[in-house]
KEKE-3310 file (N, C-alpha, C; in steps of 0.2 Angstrom, whole numbers, plus 5000, padded with zeros to 4 digits):
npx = (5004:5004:5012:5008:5015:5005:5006:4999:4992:4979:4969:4961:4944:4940:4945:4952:4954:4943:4946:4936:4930:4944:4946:4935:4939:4952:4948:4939:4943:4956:4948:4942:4953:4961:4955:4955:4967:4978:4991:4996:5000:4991:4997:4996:4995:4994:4980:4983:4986:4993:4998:5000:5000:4998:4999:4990:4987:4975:4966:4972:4969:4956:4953:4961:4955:4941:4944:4947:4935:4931:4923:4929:4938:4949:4956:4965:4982:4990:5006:5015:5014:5021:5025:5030:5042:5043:5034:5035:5026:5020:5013:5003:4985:4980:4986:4987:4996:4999:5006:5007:5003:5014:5025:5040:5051:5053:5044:5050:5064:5057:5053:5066:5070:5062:5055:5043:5029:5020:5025:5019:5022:5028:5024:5033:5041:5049:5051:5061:5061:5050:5046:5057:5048:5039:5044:5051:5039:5034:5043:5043:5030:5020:5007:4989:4978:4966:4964)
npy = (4994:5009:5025:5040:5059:5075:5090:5106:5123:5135:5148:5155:5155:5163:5176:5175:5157:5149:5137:5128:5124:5119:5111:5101:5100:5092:5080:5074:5072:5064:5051:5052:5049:5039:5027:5028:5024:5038:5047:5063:5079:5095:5111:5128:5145:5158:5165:5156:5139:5123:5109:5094:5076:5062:5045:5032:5033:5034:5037:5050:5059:5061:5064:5077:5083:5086:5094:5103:5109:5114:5126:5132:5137:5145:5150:5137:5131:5121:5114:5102:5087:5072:5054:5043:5033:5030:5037:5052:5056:5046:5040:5047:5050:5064:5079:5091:5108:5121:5135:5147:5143:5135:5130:5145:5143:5136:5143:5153:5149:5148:5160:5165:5158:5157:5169:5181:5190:5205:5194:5183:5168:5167:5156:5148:5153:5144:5130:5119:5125:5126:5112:5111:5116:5110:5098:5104:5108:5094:5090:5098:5095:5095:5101:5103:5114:5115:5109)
npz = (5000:4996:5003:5009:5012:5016:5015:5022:5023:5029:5034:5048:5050:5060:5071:5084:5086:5095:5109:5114:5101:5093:5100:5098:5084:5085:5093:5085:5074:5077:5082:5067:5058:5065:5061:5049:5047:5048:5052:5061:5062:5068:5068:5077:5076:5078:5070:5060:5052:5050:5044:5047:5036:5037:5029:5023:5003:4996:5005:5014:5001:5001:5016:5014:5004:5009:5020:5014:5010:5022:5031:5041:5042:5028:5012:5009:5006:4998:5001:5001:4996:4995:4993:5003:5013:5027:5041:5050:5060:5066:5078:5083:5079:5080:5082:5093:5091:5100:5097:5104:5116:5121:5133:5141:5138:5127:5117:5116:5112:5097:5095:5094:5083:5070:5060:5065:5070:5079:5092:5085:5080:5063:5049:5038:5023:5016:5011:5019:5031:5033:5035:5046:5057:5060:5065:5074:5080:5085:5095:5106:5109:5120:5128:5130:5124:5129:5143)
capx = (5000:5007:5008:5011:5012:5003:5006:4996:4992:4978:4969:4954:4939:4938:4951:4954:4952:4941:4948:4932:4932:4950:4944:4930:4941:4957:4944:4934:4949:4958:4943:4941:4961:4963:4947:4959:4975:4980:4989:4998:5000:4990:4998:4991:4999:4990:4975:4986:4987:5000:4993:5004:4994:5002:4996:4987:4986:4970:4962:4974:4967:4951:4954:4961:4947:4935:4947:4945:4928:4928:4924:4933:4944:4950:4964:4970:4985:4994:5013:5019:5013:5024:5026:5036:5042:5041:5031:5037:5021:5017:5009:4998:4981:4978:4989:4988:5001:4997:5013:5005:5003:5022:5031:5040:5057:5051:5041:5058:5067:5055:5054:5072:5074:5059:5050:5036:5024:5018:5025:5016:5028:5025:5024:5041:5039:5056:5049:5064:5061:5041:5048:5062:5044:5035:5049:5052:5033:5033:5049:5040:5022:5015:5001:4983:4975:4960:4965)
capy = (5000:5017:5028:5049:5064:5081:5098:5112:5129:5138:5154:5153:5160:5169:5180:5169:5149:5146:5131:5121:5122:5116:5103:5096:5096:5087:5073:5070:5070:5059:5048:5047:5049:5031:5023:5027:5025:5042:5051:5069:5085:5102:5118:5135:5150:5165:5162:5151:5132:5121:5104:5089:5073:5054:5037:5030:5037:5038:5040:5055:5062:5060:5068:5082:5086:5084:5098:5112:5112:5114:5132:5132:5139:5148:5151:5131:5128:5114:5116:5099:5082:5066:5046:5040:5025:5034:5044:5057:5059:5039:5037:5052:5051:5068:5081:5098:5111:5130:5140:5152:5140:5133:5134:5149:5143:5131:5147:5161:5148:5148:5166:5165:5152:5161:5176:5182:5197:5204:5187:5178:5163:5167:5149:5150:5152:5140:5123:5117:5129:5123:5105:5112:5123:5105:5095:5106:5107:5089:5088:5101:5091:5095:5103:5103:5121:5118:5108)
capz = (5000:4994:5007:5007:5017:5014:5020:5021:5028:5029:5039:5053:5048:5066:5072:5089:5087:5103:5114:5112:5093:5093:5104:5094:5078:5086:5094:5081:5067:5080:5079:5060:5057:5069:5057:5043:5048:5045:5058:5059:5067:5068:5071:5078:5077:5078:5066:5055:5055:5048:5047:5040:5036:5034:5027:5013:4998:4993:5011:5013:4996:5002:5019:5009:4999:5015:5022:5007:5010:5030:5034:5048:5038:5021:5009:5009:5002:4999:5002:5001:4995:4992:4995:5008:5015:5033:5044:5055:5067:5067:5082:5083:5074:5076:5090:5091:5095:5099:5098:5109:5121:5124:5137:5138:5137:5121:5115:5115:5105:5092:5092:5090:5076:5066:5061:5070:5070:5088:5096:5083:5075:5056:5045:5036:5015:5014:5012:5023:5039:5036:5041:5051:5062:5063:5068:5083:5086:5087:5101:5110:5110:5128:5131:5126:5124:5134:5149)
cpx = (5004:5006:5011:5011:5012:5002:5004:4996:4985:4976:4961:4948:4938:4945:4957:4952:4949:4946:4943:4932:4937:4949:4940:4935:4950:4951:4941:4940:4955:4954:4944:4947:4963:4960:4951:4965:4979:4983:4995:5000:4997:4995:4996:4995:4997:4985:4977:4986:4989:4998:4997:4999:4999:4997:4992:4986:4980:4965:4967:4972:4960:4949:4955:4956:4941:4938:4944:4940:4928:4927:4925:4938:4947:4956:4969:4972:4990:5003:5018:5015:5017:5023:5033:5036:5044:5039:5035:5032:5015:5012:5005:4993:4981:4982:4989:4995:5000:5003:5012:5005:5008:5023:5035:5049:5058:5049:5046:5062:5065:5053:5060:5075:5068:5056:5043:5035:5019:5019:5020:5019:5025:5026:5028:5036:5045:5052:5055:5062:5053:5042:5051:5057:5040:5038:5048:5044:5031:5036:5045:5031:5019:5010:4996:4979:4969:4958:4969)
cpy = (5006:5021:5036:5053:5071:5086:5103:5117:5135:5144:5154:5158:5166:5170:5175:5164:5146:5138:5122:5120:5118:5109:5101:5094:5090:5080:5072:5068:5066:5050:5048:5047:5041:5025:5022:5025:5030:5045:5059:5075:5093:5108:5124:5141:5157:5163:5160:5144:5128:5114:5098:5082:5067:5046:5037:5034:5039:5038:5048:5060:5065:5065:5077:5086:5090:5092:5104:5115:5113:5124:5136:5138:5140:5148:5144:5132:5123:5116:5110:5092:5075:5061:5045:5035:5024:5038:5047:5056:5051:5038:5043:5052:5059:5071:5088:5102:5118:5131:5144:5150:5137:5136:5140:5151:5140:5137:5154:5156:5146:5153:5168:5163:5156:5166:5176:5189:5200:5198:5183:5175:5163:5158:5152:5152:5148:5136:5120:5120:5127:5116:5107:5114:5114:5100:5097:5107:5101:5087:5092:5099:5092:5096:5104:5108:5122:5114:5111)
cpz = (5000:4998:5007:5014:5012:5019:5018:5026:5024:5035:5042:5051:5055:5068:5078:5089:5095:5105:5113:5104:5093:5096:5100:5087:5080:5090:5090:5075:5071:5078:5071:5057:5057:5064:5050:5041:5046:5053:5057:5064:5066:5070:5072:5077:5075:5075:5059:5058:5049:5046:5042:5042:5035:5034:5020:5007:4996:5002:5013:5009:5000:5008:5017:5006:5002:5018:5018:5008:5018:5029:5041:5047:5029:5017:5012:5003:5003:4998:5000:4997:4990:4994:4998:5010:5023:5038:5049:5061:5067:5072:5085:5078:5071:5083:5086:5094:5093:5100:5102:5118:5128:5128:5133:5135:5129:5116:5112:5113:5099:5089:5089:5082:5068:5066:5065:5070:5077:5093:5092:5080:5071:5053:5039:5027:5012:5015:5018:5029:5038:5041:5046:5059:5064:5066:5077:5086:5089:5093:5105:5113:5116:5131:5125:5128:5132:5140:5154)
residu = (UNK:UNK:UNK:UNK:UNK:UNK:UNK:UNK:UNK:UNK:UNK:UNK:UNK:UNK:UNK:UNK:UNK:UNK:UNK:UNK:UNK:UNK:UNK:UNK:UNK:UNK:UNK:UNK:UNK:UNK:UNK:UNK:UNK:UNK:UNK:UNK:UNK:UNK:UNK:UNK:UNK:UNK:UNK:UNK:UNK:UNK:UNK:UNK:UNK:UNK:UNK:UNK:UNK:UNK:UNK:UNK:UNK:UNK:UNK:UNK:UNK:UNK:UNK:UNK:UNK:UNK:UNK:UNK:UNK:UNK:UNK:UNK:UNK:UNK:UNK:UNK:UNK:UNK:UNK:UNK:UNK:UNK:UNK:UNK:UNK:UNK:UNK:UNK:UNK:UNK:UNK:UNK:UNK:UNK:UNK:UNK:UNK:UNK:UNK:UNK:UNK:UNK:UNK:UNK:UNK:UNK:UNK:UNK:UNK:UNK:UNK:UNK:UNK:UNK:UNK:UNK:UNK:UNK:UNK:UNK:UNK:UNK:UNK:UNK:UNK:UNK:UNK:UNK:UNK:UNK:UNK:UNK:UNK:UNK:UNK:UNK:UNK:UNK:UNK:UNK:UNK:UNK:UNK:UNK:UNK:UNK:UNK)
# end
């Protein structure tokens, strides 16, 4: 079975991503993520989010498509989409990670390493520093927004 990862970044339709929303879309896409065998990583960062996706190929497509149309959210674009032979964020269906949220030692070396606008970590335009920004979210994986 052929299997891929897709990377995207689009921008929230509300200014501030409530806690609960975030909450219903990381359990539920947890839940149908696991059902497919897909699993990945959200990123938040100000009213941006980052969102790499891994497994099957045509259940990822699929996922994908389902995604465009969510109005959660506008101006999706695809940034990345290849076949691999393995995942980075394997054992996570679905995990969120707020930049806003990080600890603050974790938080001031990601202001360090990239741009940012009022304290807000911008989402690189170098395809390497896009992985280089999910790599380090996923080392820093700690906390969940609304606990």
């Amino acid at each position: 079975m052929k299997e891929c990862r897709l990377i995207y970044k689009s921008l929230s339709t509300d200014e501030i991503v409530s806690n609960e929303t975030l909450q219903e879309i990381i359990e539920k896409g947890s839940k149908n993520n696991s059902e497919k065998d897909i699993s990945g990583l959200l990123l938040l960062t100000g009213n941006q989010f980052l969102q790499v996706l891994e497994g099957p190929l045509e259940e990822v497509n699929q996922l994908y498509l389902k995604i465009c149309k969510d109005t959660r959210h506008h101006h999706v674009n695809l940034l990345n989409f290849e076949l691999i032979a393995e995942r980075y964020f394997e054992t996570w269906n679905m995990r969120l990670v707020d930049l806003w949220d990080l600890p603050g030692t974790q938080r001031e070396f990601l202001l360090s390493k990239y741009k940012s606008k009022d304290e807000v970590i911008e989402i690189p335009d170098n395809f390497l520093e896009i992985y280089s920004l999910l790599l380090d979210a996923k080392s820093f994986c700690t906390s969940t927004p609304w606990k």
